[in-house]
MMTF fields as JSON, N, C-alpha, C and O atoms, coordinates in Angstrom:
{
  "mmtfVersion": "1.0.0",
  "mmtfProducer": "UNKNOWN",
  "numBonds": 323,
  "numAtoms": 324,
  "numGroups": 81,
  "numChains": 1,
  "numModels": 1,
  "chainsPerModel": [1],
  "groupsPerChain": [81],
  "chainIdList": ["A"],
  "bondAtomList": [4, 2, 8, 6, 12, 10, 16, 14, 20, 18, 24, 22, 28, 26, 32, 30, 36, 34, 40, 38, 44, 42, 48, 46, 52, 50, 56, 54, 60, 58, 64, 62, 68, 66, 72, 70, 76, 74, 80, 78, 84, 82, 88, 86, 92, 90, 96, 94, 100, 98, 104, 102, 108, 106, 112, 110, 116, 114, 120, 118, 124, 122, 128, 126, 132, 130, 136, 134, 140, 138, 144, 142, 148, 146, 152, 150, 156, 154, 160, 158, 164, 162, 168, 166, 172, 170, 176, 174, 180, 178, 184, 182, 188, 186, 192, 190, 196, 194, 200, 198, 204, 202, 208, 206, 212, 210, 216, 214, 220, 218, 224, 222, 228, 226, 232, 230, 236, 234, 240, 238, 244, 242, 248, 246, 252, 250, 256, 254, 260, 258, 264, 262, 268, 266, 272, 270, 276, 274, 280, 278, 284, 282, 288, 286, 292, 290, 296, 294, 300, 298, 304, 302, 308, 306, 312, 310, 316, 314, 320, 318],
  "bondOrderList": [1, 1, 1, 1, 1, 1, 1, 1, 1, 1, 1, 1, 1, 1, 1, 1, 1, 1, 1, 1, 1, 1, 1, 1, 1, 1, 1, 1, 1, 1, 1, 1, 1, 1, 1, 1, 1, 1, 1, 1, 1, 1, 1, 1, 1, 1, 1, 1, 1, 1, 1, 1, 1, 1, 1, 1, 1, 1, 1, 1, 1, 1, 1, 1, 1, 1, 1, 1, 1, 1, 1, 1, 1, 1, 1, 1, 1, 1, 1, 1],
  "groupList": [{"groupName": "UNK", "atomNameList": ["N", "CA", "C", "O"], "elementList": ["N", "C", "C", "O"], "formalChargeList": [0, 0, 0, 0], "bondAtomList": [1, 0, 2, 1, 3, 2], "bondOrderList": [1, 1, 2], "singleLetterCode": "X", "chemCompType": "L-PEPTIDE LINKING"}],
  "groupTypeList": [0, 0, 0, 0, 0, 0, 0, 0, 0, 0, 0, 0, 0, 0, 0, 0, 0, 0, 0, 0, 0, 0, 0, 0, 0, 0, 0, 0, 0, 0, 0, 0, 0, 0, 0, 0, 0, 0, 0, 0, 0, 0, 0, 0, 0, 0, 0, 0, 0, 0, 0, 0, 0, 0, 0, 0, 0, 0, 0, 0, 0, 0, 0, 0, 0, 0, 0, 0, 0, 0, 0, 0, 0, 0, 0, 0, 0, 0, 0, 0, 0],
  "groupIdList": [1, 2, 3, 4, 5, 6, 7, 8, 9, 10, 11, 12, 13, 14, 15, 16, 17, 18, 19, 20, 21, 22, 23, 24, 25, 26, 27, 28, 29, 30, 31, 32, 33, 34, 35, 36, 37, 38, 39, 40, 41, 42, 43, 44, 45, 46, 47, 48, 49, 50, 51, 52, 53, 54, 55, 56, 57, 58, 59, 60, 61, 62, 63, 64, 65, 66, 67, 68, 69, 70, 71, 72, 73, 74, 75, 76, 77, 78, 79, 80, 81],
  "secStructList": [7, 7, 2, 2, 2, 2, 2, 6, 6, 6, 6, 6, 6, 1, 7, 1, 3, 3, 3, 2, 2, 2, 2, 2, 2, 2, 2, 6, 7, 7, 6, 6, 2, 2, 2, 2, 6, 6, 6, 6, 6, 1, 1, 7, 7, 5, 7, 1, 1, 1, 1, 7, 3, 3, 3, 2, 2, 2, 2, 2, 2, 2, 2, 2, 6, 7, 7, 1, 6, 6, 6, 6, 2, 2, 2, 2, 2, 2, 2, 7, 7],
  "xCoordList": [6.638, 5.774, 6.559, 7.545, 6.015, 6.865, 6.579, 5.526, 7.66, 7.654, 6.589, 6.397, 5.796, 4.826, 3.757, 3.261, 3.464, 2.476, 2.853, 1.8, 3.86, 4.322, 4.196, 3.153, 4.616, 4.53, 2.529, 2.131, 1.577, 0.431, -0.338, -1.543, 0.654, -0.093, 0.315, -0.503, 1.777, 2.397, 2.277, 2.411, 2.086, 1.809, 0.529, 0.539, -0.722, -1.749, -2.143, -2.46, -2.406, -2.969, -2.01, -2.191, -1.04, -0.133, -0.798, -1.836, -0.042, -0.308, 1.399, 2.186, 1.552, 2.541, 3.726, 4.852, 3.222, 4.802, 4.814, 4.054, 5.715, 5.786, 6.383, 7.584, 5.963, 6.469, 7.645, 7.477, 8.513, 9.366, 8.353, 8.455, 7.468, 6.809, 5.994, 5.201, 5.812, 4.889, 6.068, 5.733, 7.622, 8.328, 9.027, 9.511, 8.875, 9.131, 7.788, 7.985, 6.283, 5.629, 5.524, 5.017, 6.095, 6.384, 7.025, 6.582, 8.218, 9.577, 9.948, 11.015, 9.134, 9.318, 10.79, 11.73, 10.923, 12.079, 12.215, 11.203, 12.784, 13.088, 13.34, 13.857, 12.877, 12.737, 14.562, 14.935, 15.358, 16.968, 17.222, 17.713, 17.058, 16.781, 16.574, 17.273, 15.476, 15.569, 15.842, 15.056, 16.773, 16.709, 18.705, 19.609, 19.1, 20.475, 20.274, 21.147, 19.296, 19.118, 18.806, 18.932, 18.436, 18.427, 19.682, 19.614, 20.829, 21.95, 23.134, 24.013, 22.743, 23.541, 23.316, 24.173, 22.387, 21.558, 21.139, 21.614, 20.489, 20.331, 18.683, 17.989, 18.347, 16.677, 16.817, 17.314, 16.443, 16.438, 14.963, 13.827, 15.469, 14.023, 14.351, 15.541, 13.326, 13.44, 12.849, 11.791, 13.134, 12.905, 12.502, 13.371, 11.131, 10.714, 10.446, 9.984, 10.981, 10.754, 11.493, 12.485, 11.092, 11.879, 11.848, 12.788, 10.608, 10.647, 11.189, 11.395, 11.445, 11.762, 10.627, 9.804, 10.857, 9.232, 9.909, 10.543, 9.573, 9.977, 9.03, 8.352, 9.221, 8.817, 8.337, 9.111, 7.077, 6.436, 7.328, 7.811, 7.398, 8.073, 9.421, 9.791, 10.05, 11.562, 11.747, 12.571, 10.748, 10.738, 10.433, 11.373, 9.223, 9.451, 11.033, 11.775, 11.19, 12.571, 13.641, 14.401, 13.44, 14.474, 14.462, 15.168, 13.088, 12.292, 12.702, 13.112, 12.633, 13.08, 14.054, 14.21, 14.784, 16.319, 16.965, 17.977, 16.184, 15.678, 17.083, 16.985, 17.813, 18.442, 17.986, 16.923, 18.796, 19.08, 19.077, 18.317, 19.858, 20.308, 19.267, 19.34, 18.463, 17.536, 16.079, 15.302, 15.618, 15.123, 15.122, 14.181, 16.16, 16.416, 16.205, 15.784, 16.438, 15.943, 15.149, 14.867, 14.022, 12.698, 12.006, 10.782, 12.483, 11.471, 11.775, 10.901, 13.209, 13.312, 12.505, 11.834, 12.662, 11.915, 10.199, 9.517, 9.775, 8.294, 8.195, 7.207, 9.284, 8.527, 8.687, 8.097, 9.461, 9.724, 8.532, 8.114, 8.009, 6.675, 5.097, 4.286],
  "yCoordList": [-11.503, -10.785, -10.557, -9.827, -11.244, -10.289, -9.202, -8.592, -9.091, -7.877, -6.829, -5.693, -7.754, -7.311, -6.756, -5.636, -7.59, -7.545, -6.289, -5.847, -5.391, -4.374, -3.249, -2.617, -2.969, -2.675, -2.346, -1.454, -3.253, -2.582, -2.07, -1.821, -1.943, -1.966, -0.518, 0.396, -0.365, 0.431, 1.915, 1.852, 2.831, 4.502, 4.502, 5.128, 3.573, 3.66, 4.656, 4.746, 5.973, 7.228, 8.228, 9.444, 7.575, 8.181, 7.741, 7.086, 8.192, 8.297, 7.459, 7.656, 6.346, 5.865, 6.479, 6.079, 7.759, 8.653, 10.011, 10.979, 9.784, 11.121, 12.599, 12.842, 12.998, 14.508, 14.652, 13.958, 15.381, 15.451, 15.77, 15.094, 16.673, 17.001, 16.027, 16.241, 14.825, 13.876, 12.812, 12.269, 12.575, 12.205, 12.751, 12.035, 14.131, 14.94, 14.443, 14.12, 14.419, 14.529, 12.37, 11.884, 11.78, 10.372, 10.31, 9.922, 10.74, 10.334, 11.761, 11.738, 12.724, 13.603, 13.976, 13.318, 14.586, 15.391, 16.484, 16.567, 17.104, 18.57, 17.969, 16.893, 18.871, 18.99, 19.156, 18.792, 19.488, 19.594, 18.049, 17.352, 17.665, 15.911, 14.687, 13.686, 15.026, 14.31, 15.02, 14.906, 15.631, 16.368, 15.815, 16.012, 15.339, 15.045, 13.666, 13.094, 13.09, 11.455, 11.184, 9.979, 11.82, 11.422, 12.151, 11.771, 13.129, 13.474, 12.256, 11.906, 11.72, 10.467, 9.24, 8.36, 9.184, 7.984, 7.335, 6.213, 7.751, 6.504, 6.502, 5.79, 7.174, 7.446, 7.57, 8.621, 6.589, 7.143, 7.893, 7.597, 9.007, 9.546, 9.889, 10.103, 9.997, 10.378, 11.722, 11.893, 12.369, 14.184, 14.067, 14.0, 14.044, 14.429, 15.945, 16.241, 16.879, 18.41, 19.101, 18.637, 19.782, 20.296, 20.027, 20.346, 19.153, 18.685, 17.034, 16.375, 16.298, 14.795, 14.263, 14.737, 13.302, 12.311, 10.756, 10.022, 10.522, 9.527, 7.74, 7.29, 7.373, 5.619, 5.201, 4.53, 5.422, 4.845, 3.189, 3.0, 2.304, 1.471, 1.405, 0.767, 2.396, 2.653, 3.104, 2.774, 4.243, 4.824, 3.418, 3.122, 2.589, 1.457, 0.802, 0.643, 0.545, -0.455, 0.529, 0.183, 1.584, 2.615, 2.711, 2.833, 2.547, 2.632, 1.565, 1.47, 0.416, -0.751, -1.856, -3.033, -0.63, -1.326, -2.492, -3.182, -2.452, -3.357, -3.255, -2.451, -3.901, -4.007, -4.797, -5.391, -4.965, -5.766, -6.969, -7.884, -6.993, -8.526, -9.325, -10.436, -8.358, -8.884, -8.933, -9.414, -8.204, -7.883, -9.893, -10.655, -10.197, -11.422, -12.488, -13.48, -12.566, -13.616, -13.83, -14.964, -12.494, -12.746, -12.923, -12.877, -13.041, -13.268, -14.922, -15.685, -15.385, -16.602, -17.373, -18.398, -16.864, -17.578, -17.714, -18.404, -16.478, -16.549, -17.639, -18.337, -18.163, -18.444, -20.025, -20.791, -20.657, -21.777, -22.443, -23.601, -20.927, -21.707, -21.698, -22.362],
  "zCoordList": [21.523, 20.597, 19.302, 19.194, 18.384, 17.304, 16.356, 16.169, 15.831, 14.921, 14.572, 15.009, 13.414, 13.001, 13.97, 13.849, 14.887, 16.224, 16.805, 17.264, 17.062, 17.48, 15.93, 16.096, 15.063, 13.869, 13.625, 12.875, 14.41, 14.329, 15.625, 15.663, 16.792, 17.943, 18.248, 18.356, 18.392, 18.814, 17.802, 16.58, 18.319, 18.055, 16.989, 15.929, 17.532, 16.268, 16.071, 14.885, 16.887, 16.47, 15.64, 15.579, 15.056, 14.42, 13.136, 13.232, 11.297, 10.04, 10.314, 11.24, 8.915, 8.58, 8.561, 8.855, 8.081, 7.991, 9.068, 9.048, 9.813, 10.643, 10.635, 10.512, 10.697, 10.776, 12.166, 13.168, 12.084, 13.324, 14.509, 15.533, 14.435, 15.588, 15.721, 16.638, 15.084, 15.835, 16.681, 17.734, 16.01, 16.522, 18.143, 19.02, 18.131, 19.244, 20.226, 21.398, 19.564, 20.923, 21.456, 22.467, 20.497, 20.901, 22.014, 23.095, 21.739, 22.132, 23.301, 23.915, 23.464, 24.618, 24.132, 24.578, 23.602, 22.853, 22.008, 21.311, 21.833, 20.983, 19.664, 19.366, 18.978, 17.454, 17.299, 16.184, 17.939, 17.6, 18.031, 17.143, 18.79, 18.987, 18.173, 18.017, 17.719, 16.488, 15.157, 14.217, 15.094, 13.343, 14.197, 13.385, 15.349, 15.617, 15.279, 14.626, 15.617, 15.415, 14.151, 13.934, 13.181, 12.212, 11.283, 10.114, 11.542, 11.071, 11.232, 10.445, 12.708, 13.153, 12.394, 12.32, 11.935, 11.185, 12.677, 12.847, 13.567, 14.334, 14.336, 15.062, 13.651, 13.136, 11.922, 11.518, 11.013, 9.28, 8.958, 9.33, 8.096, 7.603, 6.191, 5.959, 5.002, 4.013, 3.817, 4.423, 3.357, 2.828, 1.297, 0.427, 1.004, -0.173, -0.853, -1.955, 0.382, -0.278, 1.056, 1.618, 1.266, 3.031, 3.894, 4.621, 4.498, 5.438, 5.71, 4.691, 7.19, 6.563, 7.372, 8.156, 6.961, 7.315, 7.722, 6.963, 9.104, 9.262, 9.328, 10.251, 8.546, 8.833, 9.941, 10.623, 10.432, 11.559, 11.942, 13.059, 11.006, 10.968, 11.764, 12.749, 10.872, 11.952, 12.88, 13.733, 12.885, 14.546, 15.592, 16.33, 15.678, 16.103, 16.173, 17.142, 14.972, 15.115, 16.061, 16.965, 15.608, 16.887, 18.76, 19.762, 18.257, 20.113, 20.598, 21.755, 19.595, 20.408, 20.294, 20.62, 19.501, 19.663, 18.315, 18.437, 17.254, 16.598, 15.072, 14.145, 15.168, 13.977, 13.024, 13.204, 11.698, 10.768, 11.289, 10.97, 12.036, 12.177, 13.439, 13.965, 13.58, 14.194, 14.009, 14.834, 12.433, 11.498, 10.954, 11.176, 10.399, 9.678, 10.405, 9.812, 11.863, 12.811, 13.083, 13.47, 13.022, 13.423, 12.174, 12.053, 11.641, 9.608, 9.409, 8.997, 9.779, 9.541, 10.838, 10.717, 11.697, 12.858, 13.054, 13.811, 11.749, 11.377, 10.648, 10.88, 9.438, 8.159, 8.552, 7.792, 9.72, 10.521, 11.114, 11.143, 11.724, 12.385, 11.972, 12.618]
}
């Protein structure tokens, strides 16, 4: 399956950008949980005022393990076929 195909399937009743508490009721975790995963960088989120809001996008790439470098394999391996 790739990328993209996951990117529209996966958490559809969610809004593009998440609030921690939509990330907490995903991922069955405490709001100190992810506000640690994203201090670690191992969840990126951007903060436009006080709160942070995370990238439906990345939360995906997080859930499933998804780097850069595997980000670039699956884009070249799209534009191949």
């Amino acid at each position: 399956m790739s990328l993209n195909r996951f990117y529209k399937t996966m958490f559809r009743k969610y809004d593009d950008l998440l609030s921690v508490a939509d990330v907490t009721d995903i991922l069955c975790i405490s709001r100190h949980q992810v506000y640690s995963l994203i201090q670690s960088n191992q969840l990126h989120a951007i903060k436009p005022g006080n709160a942070f809001l995370i990238p439906k996008r990345l939360l995906i790439d997080y859930v499933l393990g998804v780097t850069n470098e595997v980000k670039q394999e699956s884009s070249i391996t799209q534009r191949h076929n």
